[in-house]
C-alpha atoms as one frame of an Amber mdcrd trajectory, in Angstrom:
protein
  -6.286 -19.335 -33.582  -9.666 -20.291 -35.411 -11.444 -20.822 -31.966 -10.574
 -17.057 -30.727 -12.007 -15.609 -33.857 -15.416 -17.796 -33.350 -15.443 -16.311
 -30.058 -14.957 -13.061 -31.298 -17.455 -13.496 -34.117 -19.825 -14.364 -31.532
 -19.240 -11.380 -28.871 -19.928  -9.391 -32.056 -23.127 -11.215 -32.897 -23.830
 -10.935 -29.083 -23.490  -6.927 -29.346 -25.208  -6.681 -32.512 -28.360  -8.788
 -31.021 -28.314  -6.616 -27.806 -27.977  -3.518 -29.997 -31.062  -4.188 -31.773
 -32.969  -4.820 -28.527 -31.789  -1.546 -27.121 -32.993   0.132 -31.027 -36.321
  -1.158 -30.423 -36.661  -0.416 -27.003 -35.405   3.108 -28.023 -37.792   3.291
 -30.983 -40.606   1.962 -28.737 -40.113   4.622 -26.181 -40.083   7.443 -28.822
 -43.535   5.972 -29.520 -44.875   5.571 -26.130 -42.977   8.681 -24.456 -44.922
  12.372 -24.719 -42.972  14.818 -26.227 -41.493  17.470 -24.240 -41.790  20.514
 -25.140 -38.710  22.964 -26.164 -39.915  25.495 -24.484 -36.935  28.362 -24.532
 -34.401  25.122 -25.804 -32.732  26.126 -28.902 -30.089  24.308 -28.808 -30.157
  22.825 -32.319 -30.568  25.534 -33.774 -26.734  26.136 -33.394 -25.296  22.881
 -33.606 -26.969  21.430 -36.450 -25.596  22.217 -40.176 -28.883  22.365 -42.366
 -27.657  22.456 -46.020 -31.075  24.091 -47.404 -30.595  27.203 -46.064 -26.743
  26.892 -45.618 -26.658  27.011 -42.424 -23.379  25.427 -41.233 -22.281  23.398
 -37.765 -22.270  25.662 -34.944 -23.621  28.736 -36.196 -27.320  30.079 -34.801
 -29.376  29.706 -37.559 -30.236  33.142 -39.310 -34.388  32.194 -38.700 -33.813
  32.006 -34.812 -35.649  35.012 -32.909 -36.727  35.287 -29.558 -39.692  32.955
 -29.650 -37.800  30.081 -31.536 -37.956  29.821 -34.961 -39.581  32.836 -37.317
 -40.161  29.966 -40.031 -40.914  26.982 -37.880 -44.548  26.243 -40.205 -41.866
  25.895 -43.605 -38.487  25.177 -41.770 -36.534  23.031 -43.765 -36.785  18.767
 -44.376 -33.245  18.504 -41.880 -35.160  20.491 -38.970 -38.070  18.947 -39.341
 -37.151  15.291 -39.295 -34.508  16.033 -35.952 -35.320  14.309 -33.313 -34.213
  15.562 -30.088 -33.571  12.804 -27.547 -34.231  14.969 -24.384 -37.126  15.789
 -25.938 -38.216  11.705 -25.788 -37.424  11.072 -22.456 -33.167  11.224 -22.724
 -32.341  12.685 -19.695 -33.631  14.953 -16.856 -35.000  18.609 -17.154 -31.777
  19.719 -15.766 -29.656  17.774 -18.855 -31.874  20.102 -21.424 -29.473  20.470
 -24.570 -29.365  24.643 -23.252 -28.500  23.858 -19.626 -26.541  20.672 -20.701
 -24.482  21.998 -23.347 -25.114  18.610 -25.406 -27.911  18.070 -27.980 -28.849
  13.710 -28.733 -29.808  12.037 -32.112 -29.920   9.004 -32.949 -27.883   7.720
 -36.060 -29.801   6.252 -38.778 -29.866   2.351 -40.025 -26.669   1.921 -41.506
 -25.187  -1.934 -41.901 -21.510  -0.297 -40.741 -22.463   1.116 -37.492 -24.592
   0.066 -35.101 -27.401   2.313 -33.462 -26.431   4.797 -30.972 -26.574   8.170
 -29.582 -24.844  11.199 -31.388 -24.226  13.941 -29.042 -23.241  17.389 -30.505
 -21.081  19.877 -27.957 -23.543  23.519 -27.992 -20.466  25.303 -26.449 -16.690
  24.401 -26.207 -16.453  22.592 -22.900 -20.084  20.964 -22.704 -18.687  17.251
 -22.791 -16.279  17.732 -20.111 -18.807  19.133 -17.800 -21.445  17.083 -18.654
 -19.461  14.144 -17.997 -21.360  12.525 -15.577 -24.651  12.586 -17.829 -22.204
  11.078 -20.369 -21.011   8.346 -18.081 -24.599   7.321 -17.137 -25.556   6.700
 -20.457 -22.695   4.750 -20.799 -22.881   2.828 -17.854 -26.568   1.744 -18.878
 -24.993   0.385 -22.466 -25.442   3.217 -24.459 -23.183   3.649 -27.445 -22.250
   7.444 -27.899 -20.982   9.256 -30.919 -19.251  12.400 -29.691 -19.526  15.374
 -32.165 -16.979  18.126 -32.248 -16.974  20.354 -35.284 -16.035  17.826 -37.624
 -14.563  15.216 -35.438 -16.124  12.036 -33.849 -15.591   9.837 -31.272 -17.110
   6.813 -30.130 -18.036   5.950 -26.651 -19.568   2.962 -24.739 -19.266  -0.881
 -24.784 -15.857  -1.935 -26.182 -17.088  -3.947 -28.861 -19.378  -1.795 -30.309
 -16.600   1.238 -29.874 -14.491  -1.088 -31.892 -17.267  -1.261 -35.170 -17.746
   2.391 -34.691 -14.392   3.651 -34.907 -13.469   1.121 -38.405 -16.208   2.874
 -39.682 -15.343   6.489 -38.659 -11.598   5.301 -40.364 -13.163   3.837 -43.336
 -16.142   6.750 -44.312 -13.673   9.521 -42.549
C-alpha cells in the first residue's frame, strides 16, 4: 500500500513541476506576446463581477457605451488588473471572447490550486459550442476552470482535475 501512495505522491510532484513550466511559459508569453487590441470585444464587461462599482456576474456593466468603456482612464482596480487571455495570444481571432462566447484568466498563485485557465460562459450555451476550442486547450495540457454563474468546474489532466476539484469542495 505504501509504494502506490509514493507513486502517487510522485505523479503529483510530476504535475506540479510540469505546471510550473507551463506558468512560466504562460507568464513568459504574456511578456513577449503584443497585445491585441479589443477592438469592438466587450466581453468582460458582462461576465466579470467588479465589487467597486457593484457590478455583479453577468450583467453589462452600467459604464459600457458604444465605444467601450465611458470611464476606461478611472475604471476600477478589478478592470484594470484583468487580463484577457485572447488578448495575449489564447486563441485565434475567430475564438474572440464576443464571437467565442468564452472570456480566459488566469487564476492567481494560490498553494491549493495549481495555475490554469478560468473561462467565464458570455451567453448560456458558449461552452457547448465552443467545445472544440475547449478541447484543444485541453489536449495541449491546459487545466481549465469552467465558470457558470457561481459554479465551477475543472477540466484537463486528471491529476491536476483531481487538486482542483478538493479545493473547489474545500473553499466552496
Amino acid at each position: 500500500m505504501g509504494n502506490k501512495i509514493r507513486q502517487q505522491v510522485r505523479r503529483q510532484a510530476r504535475a506540479r513541476r510540469k505546471e510550473r513550466k507551463k506558468r512560466q511559459h504562460i507568464e513568459q508569453q504574456k511578456i513577449s506576446v503584443k497585445q491585441r487590441p479589443c477592438n469592438e470585444c466587450t466581453a468582460c464587461c458582462t461576465v466579470m463581477a467588479v465589487e467597486q462599482i457593484s457590478k455583479p456576474i453577468g450583467e453589462p456593466c452600467p459604464h459600457l457605451c458604444r465605444h467601450g468603456c465611458e470611464i476606461y482612464e478611472s475604471r476600477p482596480a478589478a478592470c484594470q488588473g484583468f487580463n484577457c487571455c485572447w488578448r495575449y495570444g489564447l486563441g485565434n481571432d475567430d475564438e474572440r471572447p464576443d464571437k467565442s462566447g468564452i472570456v480566459f484568466d488566469i487564476t492567481r498563485h494560490s498553494s491549493s490550486i495549481p495555475q490554469a485557465l478560468v473561462a467565464r460562459e458570455v451567453w448560456p450555451g458558449a461552452f457547448e459550442q465552443s467545445q472544440a476550442f475547449l478541447d484543444r486547450l485541453t489536449s495541449n495540457g491546459h487545466l481549465i476552470i469552467l465558470v457558470r454563474g457561481d459554479r465551477r468546474t475543472a477540466i484537463g489532466p486528471p491529476v491536476l482535475v483531481a487538486l482542483v476539484q478538493k479545493a473547489i469542495a474545500n473553499h466552496g
